[in-house]
VODO-966862 format. One record per residue: x, y, z of N, C-alpha, C in turn. Coordinates in pm, whole numbers, plus 50000, padded with zeros to 5 digits. Layout:
residues N
XYZXYZXYZ...
END
This chain:
residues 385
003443926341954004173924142079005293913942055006383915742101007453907242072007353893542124007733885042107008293873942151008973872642267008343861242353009293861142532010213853142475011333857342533012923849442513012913835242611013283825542548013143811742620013983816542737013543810442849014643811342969015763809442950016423798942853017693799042875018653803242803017693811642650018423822342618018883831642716017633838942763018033850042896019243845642958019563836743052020093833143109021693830243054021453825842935022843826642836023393839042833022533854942857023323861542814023963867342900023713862243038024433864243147025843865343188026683873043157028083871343171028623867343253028163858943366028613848743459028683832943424027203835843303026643823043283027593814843153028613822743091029593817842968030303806943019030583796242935031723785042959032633786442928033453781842947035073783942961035053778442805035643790542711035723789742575036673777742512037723778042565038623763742564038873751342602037113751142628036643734042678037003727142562037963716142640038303703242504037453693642544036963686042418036373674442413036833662642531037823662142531038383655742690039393660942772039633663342861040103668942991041523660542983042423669042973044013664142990044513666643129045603662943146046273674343269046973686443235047273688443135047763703743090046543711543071045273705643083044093717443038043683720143198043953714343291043653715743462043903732043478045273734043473045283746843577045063756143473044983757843353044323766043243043263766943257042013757743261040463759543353040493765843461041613762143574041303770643692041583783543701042483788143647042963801843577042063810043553041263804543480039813807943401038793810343472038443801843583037783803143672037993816443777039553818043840039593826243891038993842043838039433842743696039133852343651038043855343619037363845743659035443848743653035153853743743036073858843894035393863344000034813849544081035683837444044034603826344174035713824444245034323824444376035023824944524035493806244527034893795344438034603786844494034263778644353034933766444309035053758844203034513747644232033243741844189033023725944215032963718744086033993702944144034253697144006033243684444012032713674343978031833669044023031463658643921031703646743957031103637543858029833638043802029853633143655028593631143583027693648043587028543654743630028023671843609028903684843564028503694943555029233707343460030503707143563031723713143559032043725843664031073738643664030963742643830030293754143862031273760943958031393771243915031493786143984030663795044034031123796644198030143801044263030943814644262030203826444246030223846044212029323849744292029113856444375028463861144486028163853644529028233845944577027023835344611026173825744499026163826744387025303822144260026383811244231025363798544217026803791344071026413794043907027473793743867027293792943729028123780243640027853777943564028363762443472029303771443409030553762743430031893764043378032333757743256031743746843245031633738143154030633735343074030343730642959029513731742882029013717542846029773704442916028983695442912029413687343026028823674943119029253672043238030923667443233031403662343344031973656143342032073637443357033003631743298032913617543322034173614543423034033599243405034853591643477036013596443427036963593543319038173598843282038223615143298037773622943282037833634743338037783639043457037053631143574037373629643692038413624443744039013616043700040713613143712041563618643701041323626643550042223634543567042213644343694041253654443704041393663143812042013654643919041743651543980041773645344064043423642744089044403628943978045253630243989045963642843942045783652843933046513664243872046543669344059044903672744112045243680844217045533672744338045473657644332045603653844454047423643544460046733634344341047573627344338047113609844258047733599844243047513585844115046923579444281047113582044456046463577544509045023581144530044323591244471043203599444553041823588544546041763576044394040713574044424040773558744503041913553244547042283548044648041923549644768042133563944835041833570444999040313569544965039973577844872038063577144880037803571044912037803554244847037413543644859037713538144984038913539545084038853536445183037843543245320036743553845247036113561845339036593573745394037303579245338038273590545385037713603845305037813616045365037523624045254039223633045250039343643345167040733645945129040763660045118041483668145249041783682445267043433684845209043193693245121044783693545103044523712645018045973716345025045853728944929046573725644827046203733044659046683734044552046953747244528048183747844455048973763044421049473757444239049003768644214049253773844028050513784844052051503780543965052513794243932052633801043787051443810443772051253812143608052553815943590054013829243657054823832043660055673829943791057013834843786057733834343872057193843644011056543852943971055883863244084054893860744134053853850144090052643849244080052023836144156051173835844243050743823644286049083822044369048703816644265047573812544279046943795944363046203805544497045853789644570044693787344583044483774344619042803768344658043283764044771041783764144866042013753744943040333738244934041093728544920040553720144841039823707644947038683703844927038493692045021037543680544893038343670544901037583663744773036933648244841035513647644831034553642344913034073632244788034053613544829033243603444765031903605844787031273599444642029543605644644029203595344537027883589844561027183588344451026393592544351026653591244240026303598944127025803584943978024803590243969024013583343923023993565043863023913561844044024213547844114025633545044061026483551044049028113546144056028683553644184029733546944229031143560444276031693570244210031453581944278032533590844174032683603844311032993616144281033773624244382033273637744349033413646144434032943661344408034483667944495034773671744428036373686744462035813697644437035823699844575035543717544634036713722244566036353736044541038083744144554038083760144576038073762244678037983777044723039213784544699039063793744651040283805144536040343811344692041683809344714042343820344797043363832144819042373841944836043543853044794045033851344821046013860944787047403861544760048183864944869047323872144925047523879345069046333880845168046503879245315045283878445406045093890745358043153895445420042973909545388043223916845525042893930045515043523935045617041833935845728041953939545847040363940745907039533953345866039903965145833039393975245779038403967445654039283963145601038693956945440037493948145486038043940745628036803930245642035743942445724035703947445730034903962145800034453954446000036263949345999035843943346186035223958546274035203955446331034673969046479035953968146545035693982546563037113989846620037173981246784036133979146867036353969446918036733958546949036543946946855036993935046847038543937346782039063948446745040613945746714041333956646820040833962846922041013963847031041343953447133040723943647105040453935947223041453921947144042033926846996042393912346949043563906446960044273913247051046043910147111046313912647221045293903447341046033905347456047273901647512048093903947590049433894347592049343881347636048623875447704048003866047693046763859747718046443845347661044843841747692044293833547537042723836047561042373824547451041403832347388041583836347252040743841747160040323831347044038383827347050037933820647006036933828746893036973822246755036393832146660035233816546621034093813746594033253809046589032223807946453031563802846402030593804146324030823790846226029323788346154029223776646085030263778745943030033765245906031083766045804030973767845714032063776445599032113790045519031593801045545031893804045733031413818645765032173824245738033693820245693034853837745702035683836345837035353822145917036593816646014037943826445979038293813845880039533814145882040303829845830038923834445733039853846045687039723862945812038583854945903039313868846008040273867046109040703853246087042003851246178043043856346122043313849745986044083856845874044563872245892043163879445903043553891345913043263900146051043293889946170043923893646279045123892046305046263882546220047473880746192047903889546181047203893546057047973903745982048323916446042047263919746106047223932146182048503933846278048213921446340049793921546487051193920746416051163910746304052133911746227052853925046234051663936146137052393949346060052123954546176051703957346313052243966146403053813967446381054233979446437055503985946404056493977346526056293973546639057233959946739056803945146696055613943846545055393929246548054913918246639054983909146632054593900646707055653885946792056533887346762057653876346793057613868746758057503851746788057273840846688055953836546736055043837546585054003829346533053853818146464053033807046533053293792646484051883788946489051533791946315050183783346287049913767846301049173758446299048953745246261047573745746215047323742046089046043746845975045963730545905044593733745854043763720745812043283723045687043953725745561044743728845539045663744645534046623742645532046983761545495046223771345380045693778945442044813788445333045663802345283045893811545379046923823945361047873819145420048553823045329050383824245355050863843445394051563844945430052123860145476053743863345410053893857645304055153859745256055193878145205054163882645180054183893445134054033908745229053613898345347053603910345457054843913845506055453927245531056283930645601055913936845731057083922645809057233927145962058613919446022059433927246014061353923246005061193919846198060173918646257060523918946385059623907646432059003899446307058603884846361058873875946260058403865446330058563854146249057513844546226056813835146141055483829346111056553816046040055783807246128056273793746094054703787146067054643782446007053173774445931053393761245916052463752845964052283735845958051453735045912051003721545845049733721945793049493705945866048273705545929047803689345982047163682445863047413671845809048433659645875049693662045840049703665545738050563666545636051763668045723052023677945794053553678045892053213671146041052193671246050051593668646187050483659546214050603652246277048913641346278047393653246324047503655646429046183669746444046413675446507045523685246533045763699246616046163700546714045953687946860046573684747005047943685346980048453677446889049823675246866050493688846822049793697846753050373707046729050523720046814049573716946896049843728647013051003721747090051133709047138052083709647221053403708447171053593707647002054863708346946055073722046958054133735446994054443747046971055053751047114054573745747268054823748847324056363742047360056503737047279058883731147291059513742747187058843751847139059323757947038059393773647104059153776947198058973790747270058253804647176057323799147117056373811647033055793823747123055603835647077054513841447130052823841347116052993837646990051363831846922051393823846902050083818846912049523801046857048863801546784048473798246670046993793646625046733781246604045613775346635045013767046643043863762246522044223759146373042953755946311041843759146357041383743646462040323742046528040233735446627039263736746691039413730246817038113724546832038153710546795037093702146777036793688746850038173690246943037393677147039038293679947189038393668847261038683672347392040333675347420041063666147361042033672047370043133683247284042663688747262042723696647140042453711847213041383712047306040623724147368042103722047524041783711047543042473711447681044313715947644044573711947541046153719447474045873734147462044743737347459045073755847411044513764647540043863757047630044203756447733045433758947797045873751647798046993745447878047973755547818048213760947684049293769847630048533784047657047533786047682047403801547715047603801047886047233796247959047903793848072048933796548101050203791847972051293791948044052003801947951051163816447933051513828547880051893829947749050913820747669050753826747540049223828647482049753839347402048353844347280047803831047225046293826747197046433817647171044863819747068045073812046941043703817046865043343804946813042143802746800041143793446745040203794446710039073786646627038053781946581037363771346673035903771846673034833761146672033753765446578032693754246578031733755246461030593756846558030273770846581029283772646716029043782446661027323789546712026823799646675026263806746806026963823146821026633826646957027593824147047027893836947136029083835347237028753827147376027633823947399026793818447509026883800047436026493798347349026433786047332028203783347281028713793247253030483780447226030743778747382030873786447444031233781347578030233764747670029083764147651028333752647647029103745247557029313746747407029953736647349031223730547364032413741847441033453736347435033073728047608032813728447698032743723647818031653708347776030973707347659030173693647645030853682247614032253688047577033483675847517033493670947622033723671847796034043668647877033523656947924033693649448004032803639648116032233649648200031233646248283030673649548366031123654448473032003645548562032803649448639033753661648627034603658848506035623667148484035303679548412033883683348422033433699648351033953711148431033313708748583033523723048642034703728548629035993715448696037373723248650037973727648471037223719448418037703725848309036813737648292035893739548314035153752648329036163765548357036793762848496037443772048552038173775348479039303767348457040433770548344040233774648195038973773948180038183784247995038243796448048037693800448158037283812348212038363819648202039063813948289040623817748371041003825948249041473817748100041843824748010041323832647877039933826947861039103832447765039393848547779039893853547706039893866647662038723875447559038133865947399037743873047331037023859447241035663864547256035153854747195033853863347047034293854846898033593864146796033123854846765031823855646663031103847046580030353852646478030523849046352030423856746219029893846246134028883853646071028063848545970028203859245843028403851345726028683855045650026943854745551026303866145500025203866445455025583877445336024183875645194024053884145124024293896845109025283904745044025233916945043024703923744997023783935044956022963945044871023563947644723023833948044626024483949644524025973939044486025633931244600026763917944509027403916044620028493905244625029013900244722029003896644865029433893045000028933887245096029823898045154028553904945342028663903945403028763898645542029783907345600030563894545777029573902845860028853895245909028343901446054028183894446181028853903746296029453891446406029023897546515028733888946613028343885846793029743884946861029983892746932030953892747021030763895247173031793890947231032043896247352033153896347444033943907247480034963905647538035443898547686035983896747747036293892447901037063893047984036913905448016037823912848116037963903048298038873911748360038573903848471037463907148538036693914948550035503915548586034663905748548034453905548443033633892148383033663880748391035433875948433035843861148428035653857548611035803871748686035513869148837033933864848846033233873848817031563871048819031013855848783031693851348644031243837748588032093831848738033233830548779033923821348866033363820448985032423830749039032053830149192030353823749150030173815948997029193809849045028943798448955028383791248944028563775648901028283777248728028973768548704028953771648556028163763248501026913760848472025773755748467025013773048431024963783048537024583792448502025093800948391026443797548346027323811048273026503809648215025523801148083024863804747945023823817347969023163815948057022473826848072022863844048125024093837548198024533852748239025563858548131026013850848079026873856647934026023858347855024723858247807023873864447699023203869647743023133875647871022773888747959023393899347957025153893147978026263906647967026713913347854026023904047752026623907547618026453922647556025463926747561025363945447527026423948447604026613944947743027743954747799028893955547783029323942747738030403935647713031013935447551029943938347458029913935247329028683937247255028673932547142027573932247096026473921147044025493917547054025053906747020024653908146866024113900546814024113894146661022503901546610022003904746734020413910646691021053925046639021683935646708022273945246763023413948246587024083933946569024793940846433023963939346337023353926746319022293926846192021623940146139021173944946272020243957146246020983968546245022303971146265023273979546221023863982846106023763968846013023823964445889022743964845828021413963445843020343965845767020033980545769020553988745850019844000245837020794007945741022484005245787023394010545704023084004045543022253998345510022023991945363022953977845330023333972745377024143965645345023763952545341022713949645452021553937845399020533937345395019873926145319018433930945312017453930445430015873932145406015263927445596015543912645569015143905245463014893888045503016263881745602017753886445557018573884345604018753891845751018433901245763018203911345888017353902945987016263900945976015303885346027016173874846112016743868145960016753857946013018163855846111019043865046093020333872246190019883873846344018973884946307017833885746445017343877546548017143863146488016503857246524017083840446555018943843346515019523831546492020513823446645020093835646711020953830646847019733838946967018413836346912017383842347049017143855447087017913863347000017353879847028016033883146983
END
């Protein structure tokens, strides 16, 4: 009988599991975007650089070691000043963590981005830092590709109002906004002027053609202090679309508000799970006093509310599966003729009729094969169905 192979032979022969063949003994800044290069071409969604440890690349979901022995202090500098800057371990130290995007130009045609958030940590009892870096495609994808429901891109350009897309973080936010862009974009009348403000910029649209709009992109702080500020710089600018990063505190919600009101498209993020609980969440920013009317005025314009979780796919890569529900005026009259204390329960009542709930796609997706039961479960079971 043969011999069992040590585990980490096996595991060596894993073609995910190889190190980047042109690891130098120490880390320059000319060997930076040559590693990341490298990385991309491994298929990772997602690069972590990390003191006193390998680089790992995350491929479906799995990490794998990029590197073949940790990193140190001078090799953490370098990265660091290569992708951030000679201030980055300055801001750390002041308690700050650091969102910014990095772009590689292997050629004149060619451009490769991350979007990067580089976080102080302790590592084995010193300071040192961990840099995320999520590989972002070249172009948003289109919604077919993200396999949306013919529904939710029905419902994803009203002429005006407030379309809120939802889910924890690294659900696929940002990239089905991306490619709800995209969509209004390449309609054949376009969209008129679109004015992102992003935390940082992830897709760019230089490659989409649509001669009948226009996409102006900010990135907060960097052009802008935060997101309040950037809705109301949009509304001196006469856009037809807004987007909104996120909308994470009070005045921030009450600006996109206030711009779908006054007849524009208007799109955002929160970090909420379930179309019943973002609406509880965005009305908890409030005082006490001042809920009901701001109640009214969510209603008034809420148009389209999604929430997507991004889970295991059957044979490799991640699927999106999302809770929606639309809000017609029927729906926004019913919630208005009664105290909004009740909406949580009557919006995850209306939801089959209205949309679909998250029990309802899971199991649409498990049966079509696409996930497994454990993930089917726990989908099932993640917003009370």
């Amino acid at each position: 009988m043969a011999a069992r192979k040590p585990v980490s032979l096996v595991k060596a022969e894993d073609s995910h599991a190889k190190t980047w063949p042109d690891e130098p003994h120490r880390f320059a800044a000319e060997h930076v975007d040559t590693f990341l290069l490298w990385c991309v071409k491994q298929n990772s969604s997602d690069v972590t650089i990390q003191s006193e440890r390998p680089v790992y690349n995350e491929i479906s979901g799995h990490l794998y070691p990029g590197t073949y022995r940790p990193l140190d202090a001078a090799d953490m500098s370098v990265f660091l000043e290569k992708i951030y800057g000679p201030e980055a371990w300055a801001r750390l130290a002041s308690a700050k963590d650091l969102d910014v995007s990095y772009e590689i130009r292997p050629d004149r045609y060619t451009r490769i981005r991350f979007r990067v958030n580089i976080t102080a940590i302790l590592s084995k009892g010193r300071d040192g830092a961990q840099i995320t870096m999520r590989v972002l495609p070249s172009e948003p994808p289109t919604m077919e590709e993200l396999g949306i429901e013919e529904e939710i891109k029905e419902c994803w350009s009203p002429r005006q109002g407030l379309i809120i897309v939802t889910g924890p973080t690294g659900s696929g936010k940002t990239t089905l906004l991306a490619a709800g862009n995209r969509m209004i974009l390449e309609r054949p009348r376009g969209c008129g002027k679109m004015l992102t403000y992003e935390a940082p910029i992830e897709y760019v649209y230089d490659n989409i053609h649509s001669p009948r709009s226009l996409v102006s992109q900010s990135e907060i702080p960097r052009h802008l202090p935060d997101f309040a500020h950037g809705v109301r710089n949009a509304l001196r600018r006469k856009p037809e679309v807004i987007l909104v990063g996120e909308s994470r505190d009070r005045e921030t919600i009450n600006a996109s508000i206030e711009a779908a009101q006054t007849g524009h498209t208007v799109y955002t993020t929160v970090h909420t799970l379930g179309v019943a609980n973002t609406i509880q969440r965005l009305l908890s920013t409030y005082e006490m006093e001042e809920r009901e009317e701001r109640a009214l005025a969510l209603i008034e314009t809420l148009r389209l509310v999604v929430t997507q979780a991004l889970v295991e796919r059957i044979g490799g890569g991640r699927c999106g599966v999302r809770e929606w529900m639309k809000f017609p005026d029927e729906v926004r009259e019913k919630l208005m003729d009664m105290h909004f204390t009740k909406w949580q329960n009557e919006i995850q009542r209306m939801i089959p009729q209205y949309g679909q709930n998250m029990g309802r796609s899971a199991e649409i997706a498990f049966e079509g094969g696409l996930i497994d039961r454990h993930n089917y479960l726990a989908l099932s079971s993640s917003t009370g169905q």
